[in-house]
TORKOL-4160 file (C-alpha; in steps of 0.2 Angstrom, whole numbers, padded with zeros to 4 digits, m for minus):
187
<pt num="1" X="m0217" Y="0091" Z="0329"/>
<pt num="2" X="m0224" Y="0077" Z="0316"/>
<pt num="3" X="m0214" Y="0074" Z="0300"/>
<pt num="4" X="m0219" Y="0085" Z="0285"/>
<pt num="5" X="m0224" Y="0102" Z="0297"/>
<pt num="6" X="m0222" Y="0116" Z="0289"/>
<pt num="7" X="m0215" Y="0132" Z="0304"/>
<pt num="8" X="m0209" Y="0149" Z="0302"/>
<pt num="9" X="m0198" Y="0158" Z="0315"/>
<pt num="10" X="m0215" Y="0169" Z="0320"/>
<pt num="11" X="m0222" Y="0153" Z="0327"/>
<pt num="12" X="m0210" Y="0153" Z="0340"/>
<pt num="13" X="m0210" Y="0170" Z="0346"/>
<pt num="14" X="m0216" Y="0166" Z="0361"/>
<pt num="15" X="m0202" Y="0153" Z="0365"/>
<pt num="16" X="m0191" Y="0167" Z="0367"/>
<pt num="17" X="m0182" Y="0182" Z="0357"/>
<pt num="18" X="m0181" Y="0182" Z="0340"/>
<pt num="19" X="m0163" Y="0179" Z="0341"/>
<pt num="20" X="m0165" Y="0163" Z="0353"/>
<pt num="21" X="m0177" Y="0158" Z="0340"/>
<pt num="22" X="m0166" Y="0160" Z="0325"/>
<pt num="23" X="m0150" Y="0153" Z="0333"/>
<pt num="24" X="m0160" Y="0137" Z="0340"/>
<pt num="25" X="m0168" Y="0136" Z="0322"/>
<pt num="26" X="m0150" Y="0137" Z="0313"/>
<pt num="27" X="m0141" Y="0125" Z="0325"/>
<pt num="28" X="m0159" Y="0112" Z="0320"/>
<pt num="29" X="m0156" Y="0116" Z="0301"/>
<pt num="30" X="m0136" Y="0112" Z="0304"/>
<pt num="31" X="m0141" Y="0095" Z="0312"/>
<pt num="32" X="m0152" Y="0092" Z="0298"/>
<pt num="33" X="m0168" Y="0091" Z="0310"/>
<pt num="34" X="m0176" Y="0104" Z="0300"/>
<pt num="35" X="m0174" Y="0109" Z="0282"/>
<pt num="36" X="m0173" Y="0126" Z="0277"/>
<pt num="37" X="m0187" Y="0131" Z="0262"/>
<pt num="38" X="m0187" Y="0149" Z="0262"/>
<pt num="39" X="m0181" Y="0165" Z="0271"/>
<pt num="40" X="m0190" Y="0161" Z="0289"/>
<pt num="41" X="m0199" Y="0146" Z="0284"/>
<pt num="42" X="m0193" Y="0128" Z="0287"/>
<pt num="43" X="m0201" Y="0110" Z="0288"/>
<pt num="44" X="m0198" Y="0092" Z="0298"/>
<pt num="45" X="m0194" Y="0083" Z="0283"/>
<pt num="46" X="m0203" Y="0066" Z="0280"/>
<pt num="47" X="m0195" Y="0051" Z="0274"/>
<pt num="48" X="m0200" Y="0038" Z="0262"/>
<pt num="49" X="m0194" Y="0021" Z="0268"/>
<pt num="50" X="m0202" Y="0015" Z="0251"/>
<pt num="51" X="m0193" Y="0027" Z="0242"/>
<pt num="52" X="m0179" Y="0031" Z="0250"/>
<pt num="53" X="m0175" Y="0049" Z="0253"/>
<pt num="54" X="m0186" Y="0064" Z="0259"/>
<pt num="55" X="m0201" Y="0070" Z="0253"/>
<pt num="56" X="m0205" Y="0087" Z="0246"/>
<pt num="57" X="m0217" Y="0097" Z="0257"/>
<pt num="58" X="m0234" Y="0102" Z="0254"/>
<pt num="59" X="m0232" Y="0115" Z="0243"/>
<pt num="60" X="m0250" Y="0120" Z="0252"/>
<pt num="61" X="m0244" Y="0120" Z="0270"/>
<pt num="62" X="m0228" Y="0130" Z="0264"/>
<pt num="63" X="m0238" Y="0144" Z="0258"/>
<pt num="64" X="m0250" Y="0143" Z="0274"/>
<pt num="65" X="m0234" Y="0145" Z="0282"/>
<pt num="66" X="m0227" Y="0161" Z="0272"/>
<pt num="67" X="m0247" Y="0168" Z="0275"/>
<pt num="68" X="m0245" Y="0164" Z="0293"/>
<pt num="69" X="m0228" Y="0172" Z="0295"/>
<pt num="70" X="m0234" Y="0188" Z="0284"/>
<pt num="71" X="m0252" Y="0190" Z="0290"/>
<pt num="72" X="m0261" Y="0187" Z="0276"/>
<pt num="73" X="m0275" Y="0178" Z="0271"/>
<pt num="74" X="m0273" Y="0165" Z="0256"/>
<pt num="75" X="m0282" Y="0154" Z="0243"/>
<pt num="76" X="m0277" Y="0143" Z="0229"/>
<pt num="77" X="m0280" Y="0150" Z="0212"/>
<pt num="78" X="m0281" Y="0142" Z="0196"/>
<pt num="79" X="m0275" Y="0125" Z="0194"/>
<pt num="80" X="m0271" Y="0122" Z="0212"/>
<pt num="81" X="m0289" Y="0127" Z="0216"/>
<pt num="82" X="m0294" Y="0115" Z="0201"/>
<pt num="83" X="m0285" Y="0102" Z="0210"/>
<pt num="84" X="m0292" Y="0102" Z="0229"/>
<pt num="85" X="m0308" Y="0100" Z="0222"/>
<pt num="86" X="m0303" Y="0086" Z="0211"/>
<pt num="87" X="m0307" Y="0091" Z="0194"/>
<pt num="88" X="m0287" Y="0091" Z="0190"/>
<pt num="89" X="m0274" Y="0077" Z="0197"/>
<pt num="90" X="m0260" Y="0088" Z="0191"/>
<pt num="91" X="m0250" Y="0099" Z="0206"/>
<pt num="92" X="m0244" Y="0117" Z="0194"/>
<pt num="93" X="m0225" Y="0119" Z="0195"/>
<pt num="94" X="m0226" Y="0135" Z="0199"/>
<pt num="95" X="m0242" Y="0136" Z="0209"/>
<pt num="96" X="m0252" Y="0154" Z="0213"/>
<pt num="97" X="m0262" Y="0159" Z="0227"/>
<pt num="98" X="m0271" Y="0174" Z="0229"/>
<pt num="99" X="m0268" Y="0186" Z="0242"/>
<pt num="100" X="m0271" Y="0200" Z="0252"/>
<pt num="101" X="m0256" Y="0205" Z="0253"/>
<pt num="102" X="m0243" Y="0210" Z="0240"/>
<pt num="103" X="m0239" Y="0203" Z="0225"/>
<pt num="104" X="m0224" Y="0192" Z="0228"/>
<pt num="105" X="m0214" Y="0177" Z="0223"/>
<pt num="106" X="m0204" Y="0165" Z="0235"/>
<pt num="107" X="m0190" Y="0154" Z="0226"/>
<pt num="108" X="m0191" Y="0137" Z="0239"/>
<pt num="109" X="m0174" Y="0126" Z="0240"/>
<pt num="110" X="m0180" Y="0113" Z="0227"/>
<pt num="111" X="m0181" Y="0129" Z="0214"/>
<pt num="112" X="m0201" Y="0131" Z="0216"/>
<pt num="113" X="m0208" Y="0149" Z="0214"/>
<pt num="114" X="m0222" Y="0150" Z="0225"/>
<pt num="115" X="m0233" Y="0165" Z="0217"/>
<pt num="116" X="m0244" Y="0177" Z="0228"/>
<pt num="117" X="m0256" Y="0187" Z="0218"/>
<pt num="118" X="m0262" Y="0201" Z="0225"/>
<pt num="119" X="m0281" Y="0203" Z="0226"/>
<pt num="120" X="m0294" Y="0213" Z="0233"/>
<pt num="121" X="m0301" Y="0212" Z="0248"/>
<pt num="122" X="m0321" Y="0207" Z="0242"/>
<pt num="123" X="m0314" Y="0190" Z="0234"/>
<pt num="124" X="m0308" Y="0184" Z="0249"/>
<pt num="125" X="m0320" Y="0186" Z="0264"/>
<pt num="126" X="m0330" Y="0172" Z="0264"/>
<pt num="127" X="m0333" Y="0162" Z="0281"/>
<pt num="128" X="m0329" Y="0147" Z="0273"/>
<pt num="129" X="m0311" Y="0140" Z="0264"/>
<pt num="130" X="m0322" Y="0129" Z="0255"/>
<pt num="131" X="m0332" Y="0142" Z="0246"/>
<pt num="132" X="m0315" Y="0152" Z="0241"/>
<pt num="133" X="m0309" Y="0135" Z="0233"/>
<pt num="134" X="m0324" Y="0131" Z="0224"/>
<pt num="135" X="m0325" Y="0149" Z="0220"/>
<pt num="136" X="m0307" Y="0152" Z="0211"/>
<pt num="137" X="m0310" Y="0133" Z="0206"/>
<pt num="138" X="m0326" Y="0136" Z="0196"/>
<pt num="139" X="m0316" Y="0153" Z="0189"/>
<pt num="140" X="m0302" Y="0143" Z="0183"/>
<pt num="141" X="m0313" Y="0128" Z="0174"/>
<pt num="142" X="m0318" Y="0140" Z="0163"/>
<pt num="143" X="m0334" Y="0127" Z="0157"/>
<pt num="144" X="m0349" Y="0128" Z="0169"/>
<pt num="145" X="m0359" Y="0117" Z="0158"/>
<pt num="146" X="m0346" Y="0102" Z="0160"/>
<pt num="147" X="m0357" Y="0087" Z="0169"/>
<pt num="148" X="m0340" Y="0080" Z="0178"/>
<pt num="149" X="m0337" Y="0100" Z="0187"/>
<pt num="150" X="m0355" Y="0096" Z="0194"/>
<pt num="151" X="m0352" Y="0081" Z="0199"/>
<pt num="152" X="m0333" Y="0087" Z="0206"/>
<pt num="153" X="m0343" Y="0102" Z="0216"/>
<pt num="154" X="m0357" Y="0090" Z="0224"/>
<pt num="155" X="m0338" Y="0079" Z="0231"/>
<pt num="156" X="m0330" Y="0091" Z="0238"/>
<pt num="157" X="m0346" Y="0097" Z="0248"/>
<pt num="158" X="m0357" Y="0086" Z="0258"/>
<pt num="159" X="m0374" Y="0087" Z="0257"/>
<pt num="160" X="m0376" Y="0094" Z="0275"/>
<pt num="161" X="m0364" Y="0109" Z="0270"/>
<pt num="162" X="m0372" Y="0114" Z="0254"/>
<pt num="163" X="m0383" Y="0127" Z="0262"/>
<pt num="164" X="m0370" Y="0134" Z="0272"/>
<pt num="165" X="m0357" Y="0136" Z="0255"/>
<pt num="166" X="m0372" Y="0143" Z="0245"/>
<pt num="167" X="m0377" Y="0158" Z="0258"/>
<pt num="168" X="m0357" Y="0161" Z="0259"/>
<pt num="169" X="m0355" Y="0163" Z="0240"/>
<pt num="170" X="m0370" Y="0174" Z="0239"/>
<pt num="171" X="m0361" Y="0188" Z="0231"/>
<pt num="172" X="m0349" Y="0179" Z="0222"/>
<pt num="173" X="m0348" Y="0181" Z="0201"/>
<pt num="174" X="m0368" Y="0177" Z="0197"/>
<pt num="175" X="m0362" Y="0166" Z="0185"/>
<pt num="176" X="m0355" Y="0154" Z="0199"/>
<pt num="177" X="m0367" Y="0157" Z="0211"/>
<pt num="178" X="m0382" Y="0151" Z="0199"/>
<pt num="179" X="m0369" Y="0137" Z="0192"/>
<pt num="180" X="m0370" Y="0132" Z="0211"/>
<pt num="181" X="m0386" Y="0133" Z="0217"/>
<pt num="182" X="m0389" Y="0120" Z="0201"/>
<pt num="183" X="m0375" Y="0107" Z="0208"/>
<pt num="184" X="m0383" Y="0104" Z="0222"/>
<pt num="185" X="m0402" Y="0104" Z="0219"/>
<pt num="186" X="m0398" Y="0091" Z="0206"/>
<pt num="187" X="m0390" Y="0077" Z="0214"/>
């Protein structure tokens, strides 16, 4: 497993039984071959030579991992969604996706509370991840008329996958689906 992987205990369910799995797991952890993040869900840390210690996992791949491990389906609200598409540099302390599942918070070893906000089902069915980032993105910046979000929309998606993006986000707000359809007729 490459440094920086983000697992849960579901992921190897079919390595044995749960118990094999959380033994082997703990005796890893012990050894420190694994760091332990949150109930279920460890990661290879990564070193910094550079730096010299380990490196905080990607608060992203940790809550893919607590998604994985609970069967639900996830995207990056506010900030965070401001941040994948690059119109913020800042990571939020205490970042929040939105969820299908229930409203929760996860407290990860560093003292991170990874936030899942429950959400309904119609916000979250695109085809695309892209158009559910660009969606809570464009919600969270809050100024559609801002020339750099443009210009951050027409990064974030290559010309050849406008079209694609645009018929995904049909029936997203109007607001952001016009805002859009703008972005990348102008280039």
């Amino acid at each position: 497993m490459p440094a920086g992987k983000v697992m849960t205990n579901r992921d190897f369910a079919d390595c044995g039984s749960t118990n094999a799995v959380d033994v082997a797991l703990f005796r890893l952890k012990r050894r420190s071959a694994i760091r332990g993040l949150a109930r279920g869900v460890f990661d290879k840390p990564a070193f910094n030579a550079l730096l010299g210690e380990f490196l905080a996992p990607d608060i992203r791949e940790v809550a893919a991992a607590v998604a994985r491990k609970n069967q639900w389906h996830i995207q990056p609200a506010g900030a965070l969604a401001l941040n994948a598409i690059g119109l913020d540099t800042q990571i939020p302390v205490h970042p929040v996706f939105l969820s299908d599942g229930p409203t929760k918070s996860f407290r990860l070893y560093d003292g991170t509370v990874l936030r899942f906000r429950h959400r309904t089902l119609r916000e979250s069915k695109f085809r695309d991840t892209r158009s559910e980032v660009l969606v809570q993105a464009l919600k969270a910046s809050g100024d559609l008329s801002d020339p750099n979000v443009a210009d951050a929309v027409r990064r974030f998606v290559p010309p050849p996958d406008r079209a694609s993006i645009l018929a995904d986000t049909r029936f997203a707000p109007t607001a952001i689906h016009d805002f859009l359809k703008r972005a990348f007729e102008n280039p």
